[in-house]
C-alpha positions as CSV (number, residue, x, y, z in Angstrom):
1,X,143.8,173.4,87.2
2,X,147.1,171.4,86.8
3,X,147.7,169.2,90.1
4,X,150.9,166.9,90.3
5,X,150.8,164.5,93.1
6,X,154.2,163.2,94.5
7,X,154.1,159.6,95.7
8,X,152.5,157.1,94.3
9,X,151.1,155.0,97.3
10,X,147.4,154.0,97.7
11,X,146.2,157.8,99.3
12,X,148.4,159.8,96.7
13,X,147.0,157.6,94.0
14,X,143.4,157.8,95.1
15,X,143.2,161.3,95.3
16,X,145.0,161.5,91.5
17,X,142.5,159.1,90.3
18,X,139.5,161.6,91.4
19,X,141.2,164.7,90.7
20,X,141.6,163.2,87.2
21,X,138.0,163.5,86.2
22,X,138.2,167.3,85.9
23,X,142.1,168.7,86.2
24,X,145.0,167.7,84.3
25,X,146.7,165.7,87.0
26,X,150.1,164.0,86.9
27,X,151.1,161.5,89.2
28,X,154.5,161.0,90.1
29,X,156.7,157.7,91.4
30,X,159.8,157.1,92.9
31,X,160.4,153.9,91.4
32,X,161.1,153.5,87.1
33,X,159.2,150.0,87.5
34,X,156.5,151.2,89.4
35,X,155.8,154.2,86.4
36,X,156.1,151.5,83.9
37,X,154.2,149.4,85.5
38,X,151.1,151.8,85.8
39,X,151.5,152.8,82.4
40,X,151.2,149.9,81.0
41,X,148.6,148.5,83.0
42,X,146.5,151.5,83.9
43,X,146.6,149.9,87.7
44,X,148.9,150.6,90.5
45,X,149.3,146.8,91.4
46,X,150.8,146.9,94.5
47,X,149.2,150.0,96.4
48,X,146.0,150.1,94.9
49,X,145.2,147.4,92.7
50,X,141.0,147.3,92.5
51,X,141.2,150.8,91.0
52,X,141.8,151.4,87.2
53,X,143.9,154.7,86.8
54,X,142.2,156.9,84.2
55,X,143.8,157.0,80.7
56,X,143.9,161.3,81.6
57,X,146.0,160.6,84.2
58,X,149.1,160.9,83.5
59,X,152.0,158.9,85.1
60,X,155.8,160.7,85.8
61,X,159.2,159.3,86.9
62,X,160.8,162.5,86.0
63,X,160.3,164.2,89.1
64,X,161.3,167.4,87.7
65,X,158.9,167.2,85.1
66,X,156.4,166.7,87.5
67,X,157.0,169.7,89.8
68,X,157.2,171.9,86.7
69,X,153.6,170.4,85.4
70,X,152.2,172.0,88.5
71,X,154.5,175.5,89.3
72,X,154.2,176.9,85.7
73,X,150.4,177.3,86.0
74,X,150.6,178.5,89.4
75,X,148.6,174.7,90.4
76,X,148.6,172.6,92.8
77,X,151.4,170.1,94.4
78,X,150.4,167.5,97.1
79,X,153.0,165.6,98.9
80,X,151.4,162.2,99.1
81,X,154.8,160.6,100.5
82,X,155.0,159.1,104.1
83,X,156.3,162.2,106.9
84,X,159.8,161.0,106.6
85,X,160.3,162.2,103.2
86,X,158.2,165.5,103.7
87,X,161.2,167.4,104.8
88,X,163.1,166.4,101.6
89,X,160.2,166.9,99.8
90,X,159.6,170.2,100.6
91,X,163.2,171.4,100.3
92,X,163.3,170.5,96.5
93,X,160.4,172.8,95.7
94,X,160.5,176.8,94.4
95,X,159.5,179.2,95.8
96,X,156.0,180.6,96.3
97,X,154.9,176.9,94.9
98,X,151.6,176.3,96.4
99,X,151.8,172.4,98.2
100,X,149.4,170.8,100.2
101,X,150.6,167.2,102.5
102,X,148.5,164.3,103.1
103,X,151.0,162.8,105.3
104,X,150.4,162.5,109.3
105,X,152.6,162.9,112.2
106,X,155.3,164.1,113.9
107,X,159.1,164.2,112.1
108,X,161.0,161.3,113.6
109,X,163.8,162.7,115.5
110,X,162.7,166.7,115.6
111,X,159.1,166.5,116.7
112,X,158.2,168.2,114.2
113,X,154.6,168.6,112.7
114,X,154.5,169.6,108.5
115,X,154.2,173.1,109.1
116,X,157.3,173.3,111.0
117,X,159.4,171.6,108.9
118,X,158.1,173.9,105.9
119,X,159.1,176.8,107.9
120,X,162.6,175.4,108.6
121,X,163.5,174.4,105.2
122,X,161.3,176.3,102.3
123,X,159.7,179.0,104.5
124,X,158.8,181.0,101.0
125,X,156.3,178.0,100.2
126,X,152.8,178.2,100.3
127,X,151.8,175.5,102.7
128,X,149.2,173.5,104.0
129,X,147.7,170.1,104.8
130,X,144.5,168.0,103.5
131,X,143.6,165.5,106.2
132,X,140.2,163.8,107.7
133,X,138.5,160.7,107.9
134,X,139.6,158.9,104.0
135,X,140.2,155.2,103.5
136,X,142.0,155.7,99.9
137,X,140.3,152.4,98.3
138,X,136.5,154.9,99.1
139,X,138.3,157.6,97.9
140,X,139.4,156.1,94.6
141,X,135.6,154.2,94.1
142,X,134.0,157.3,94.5
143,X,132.4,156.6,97.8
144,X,131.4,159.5,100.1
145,X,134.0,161.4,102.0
146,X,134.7,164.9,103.7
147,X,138.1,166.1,103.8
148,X,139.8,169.2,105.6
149,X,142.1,171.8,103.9
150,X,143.8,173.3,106.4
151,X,146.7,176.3,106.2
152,X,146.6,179.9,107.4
153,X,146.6,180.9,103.8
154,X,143.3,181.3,102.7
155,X,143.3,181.5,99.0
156,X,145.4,178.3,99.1
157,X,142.5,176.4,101.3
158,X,139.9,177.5,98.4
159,X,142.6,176.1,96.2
160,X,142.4,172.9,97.4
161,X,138.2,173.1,97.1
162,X,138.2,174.5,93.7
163,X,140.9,171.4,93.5
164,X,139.2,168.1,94.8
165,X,135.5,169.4,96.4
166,X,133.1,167.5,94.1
167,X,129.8,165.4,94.7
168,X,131.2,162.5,96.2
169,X,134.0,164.3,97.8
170,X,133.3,167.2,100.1
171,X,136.3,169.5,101.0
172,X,135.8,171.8,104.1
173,X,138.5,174.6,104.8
174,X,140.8,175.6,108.2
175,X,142.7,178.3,109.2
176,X,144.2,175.9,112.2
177,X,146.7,173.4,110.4
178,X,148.2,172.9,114.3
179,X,144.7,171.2,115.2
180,X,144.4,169.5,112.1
181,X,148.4,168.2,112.1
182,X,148.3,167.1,115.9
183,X,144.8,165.4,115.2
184,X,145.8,163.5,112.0
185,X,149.1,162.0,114.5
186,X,147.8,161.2,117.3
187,X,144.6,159.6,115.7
188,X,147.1,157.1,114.6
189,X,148.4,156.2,118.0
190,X,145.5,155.9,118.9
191,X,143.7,153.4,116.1
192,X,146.7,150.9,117.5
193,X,145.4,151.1,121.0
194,X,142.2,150.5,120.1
195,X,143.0,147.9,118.0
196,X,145.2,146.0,120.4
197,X,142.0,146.4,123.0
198,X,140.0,144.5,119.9
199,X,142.5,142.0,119.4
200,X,142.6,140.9,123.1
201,X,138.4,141.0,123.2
202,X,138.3,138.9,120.2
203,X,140.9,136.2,121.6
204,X,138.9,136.2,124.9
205,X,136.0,135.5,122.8
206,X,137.8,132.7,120.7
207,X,139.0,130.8,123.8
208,X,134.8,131.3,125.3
209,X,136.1,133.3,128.1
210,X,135.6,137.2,127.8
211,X,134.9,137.9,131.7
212,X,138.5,139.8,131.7
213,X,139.3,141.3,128.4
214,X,138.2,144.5,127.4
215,X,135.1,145.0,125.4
216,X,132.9,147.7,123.4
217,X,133.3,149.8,126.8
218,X,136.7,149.6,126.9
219,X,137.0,151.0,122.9
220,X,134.9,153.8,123.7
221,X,136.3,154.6,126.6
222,X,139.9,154.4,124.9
223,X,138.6,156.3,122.1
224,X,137.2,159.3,124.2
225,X,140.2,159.2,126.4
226,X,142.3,159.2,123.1
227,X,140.7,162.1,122.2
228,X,141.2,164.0,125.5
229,X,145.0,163.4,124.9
230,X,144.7,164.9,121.3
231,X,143.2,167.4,122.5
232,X,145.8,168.5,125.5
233,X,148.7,168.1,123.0
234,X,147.0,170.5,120.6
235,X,146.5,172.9,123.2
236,X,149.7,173.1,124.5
237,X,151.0,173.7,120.4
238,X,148.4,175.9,120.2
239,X,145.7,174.4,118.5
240,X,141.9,175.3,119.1
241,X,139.7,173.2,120.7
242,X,137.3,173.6,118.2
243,X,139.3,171.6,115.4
244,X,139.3,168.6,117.6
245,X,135.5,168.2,117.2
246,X,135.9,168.0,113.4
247,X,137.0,166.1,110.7
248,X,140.6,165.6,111.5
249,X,140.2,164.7,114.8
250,X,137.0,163.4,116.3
251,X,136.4,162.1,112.7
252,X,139.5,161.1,111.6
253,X,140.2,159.0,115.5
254,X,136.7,157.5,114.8
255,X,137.2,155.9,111.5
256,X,140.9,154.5,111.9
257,X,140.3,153.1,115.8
258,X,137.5,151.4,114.7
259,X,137.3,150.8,110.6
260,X,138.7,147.5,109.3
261,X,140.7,149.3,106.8
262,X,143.5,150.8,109.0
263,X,146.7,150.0,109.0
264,X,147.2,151.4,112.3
265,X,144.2,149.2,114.0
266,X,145.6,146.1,111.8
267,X,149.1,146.2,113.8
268,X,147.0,146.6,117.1
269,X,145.1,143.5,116.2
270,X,147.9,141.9,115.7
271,X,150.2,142.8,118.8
272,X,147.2,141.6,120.7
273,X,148.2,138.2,119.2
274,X,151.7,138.3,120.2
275,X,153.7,138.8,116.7
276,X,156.4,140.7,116.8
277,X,156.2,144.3,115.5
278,X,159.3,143.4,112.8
279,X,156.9,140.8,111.4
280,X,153.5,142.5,111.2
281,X,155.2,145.7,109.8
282,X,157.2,143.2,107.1
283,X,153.8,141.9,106.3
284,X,151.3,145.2,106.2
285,X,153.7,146.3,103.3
286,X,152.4,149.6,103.8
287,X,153.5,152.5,106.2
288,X,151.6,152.5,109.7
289,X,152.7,155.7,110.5
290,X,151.2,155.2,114.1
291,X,154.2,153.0,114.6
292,X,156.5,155.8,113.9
293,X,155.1,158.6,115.4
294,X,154.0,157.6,118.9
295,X,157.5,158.2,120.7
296,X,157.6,161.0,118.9
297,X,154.3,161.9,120.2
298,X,154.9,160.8,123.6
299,X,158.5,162.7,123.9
300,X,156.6,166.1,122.2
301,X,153.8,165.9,125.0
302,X,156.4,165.4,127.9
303,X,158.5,168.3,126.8
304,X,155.1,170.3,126.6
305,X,154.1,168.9,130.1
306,X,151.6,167.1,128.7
307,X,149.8,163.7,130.3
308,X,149.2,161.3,127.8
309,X,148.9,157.9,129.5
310,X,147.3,156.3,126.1
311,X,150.6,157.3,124.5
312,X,152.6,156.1,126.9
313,X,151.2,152.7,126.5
314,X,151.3,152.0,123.5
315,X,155.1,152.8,123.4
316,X,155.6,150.8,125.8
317,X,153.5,147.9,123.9
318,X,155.8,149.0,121.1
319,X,159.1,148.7,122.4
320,X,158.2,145.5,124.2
321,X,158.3,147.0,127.6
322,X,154.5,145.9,128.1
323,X,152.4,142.9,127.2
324,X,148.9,144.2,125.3
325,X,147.2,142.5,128.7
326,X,149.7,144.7,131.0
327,X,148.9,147.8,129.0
328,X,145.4,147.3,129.2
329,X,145.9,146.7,133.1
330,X,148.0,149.5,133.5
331,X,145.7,151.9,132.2
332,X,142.9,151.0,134.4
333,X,144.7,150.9,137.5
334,X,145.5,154.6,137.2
335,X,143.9,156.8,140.1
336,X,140.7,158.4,139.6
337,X,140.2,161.8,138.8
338,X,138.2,164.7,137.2
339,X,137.1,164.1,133.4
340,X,139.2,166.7,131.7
């Protein structure tokens, strides 16, 4: 099968990387230096730089080229840019191309999820999304993993198997990409409230005083109630329940609220110790795309009617309407009521 991958950040490049061993795989990048760069040193040094890039692999600046690679064989193209290029994206592709997203969240501005803004802009492309629980750095080492490909087309789901399902990377299929889209955003917002939580537990426990701050209740408390919120949202789109228990959203919340490689836990960790959200986004050099989807979250869920007091939050931690500690506080003053 011929797969082209556009974007060239650590996920995109993973998931060419494995591919690589048994497609012909291009891999293409915005930036000339960036293509030169992994050319020449079979590395992509600044998204991914402890995994070597397989000579088959090839590397594309053209992007052209590397949509043609893919549409003339009737492959595969994933979208491996952050969600505020998928629109873009998408628009620049033929028709019946068969394209698959690895970005998460909601469209800055329109609320939209991926399949939306397909339908707006190239609704004669064959869409989906492939989403779940993946740390790209596992991904491109080989370490276990199970992914989800979700889209309403079916032969494009087995696509994506016959694609990318291997021994050390299992590929399940979905015929619900609303429950996978709305798990693989929300999970992000979240990771940064749990993370913030961590960060205050682990300055409590640095000044010997952790009588107050939250602890390992409080993250599984926020995680369950995190998923309870995911859960309402996707309802109200029109999700099923069911996807919620699965990769892309139990599994998927678990593994970025609590694994040390999210981006999106790193900037609650770091809002719990006071820097400024312009500084740790300046320093992650990578896309939290929890950061930029949770008002859009938050705004999607109150136009729905949707209570999502996690949400809220963490906006408000955000946009510096809250302290971490008045978040936290805020939270667990709220009135009691039934566990739904």
């Amino acid at each position: 099968m011929k797969i082209t991958v556009l974007g060239a950040g650590a996920w995109g490049t993973a998931l060419a990387i494995q591919a690589a061993a048994r497609h012909e795989v291009v891999l293409w990048a915005r930036d000339p230096a960036a293509v030169a760069e992994m050319r020449n040193q079979r590395r992509n040094v600044h998204y991914l730089p402890e995994a070597a890039l397989p000579e088959a692999l090839q590397i594309e600046g053209d992007l052209g080229l590397a949509v043609a690679h893919a549409v003339q064989q009737q492959g595969l193209i994933i979208i491996a840019t952050p969600m505020a290029a998928l629109r873009s994206m998408l628009a620049g592709l033929p028709d019946g191309a068969q394209v698959l997203w690895l970005c998460k969240g909601f469209e800055a501005g329109t609320g939209m999820l991926g399949h939306e803004i397909a339908r707006e802009v190239q609704p004669r492309l064959r869409v989906g999304i492939l989403s779940g629980p993946s740390f790209a750095q596992e991904v491109a080492a080989g370490q276990p993993t199970a992914l989800v490909a979700a889209s309403e087309d079916e032969a494009l789901a087995q696509a994506a198997v016959a694609a990318f399902h291997s021994e050390r990377l299992r590929v399940y299929t979905s015929n619900d990409p609303v429950g996978v889209e709305v798990g693989g955003a929300v999970k992000n917002v979240m990771a940064i409230a749990v993370g913030t939580a961590d960060g205050l537990r682990l300055l409590a426990e640095g000044r010997g005083d952790v009588s107050q701050a939250p602890g390992l209740n409080a993250r599984a408390a926020l995680i369950t109630r995190g998923l309870a919120e995911m859960l309402r949202l996707g309802l109200a789109l029109g999700a099923r329940a069911e996807t919620f228990m699965g990769l892309s959203g139990m599994g998927d919340l678990v593994l970025t609220a609590t694994g040390d490689l999210s981006r999106n836990r790193r900037v609650g960790l770091l809002l719990a110790e006071g820097l400024p959200l312009a500084q740790i986004l300046r320093d992650l050099g990578h896309v939290a795309e929890g950061v930029y989807s949770a008002p859009t979250v938050l705004a999607r869920a109150q136009a729905k009617g949707v209570d999502m007091p996690i949400a809220a939050a963490v906006v408000a931690v955000l946009e510096g309407r809250l302290s971490p500690v008045e978040a936290v506080d805020q939270l667990m003053s709220r009135q009691s009521r039934a566990e739904v």
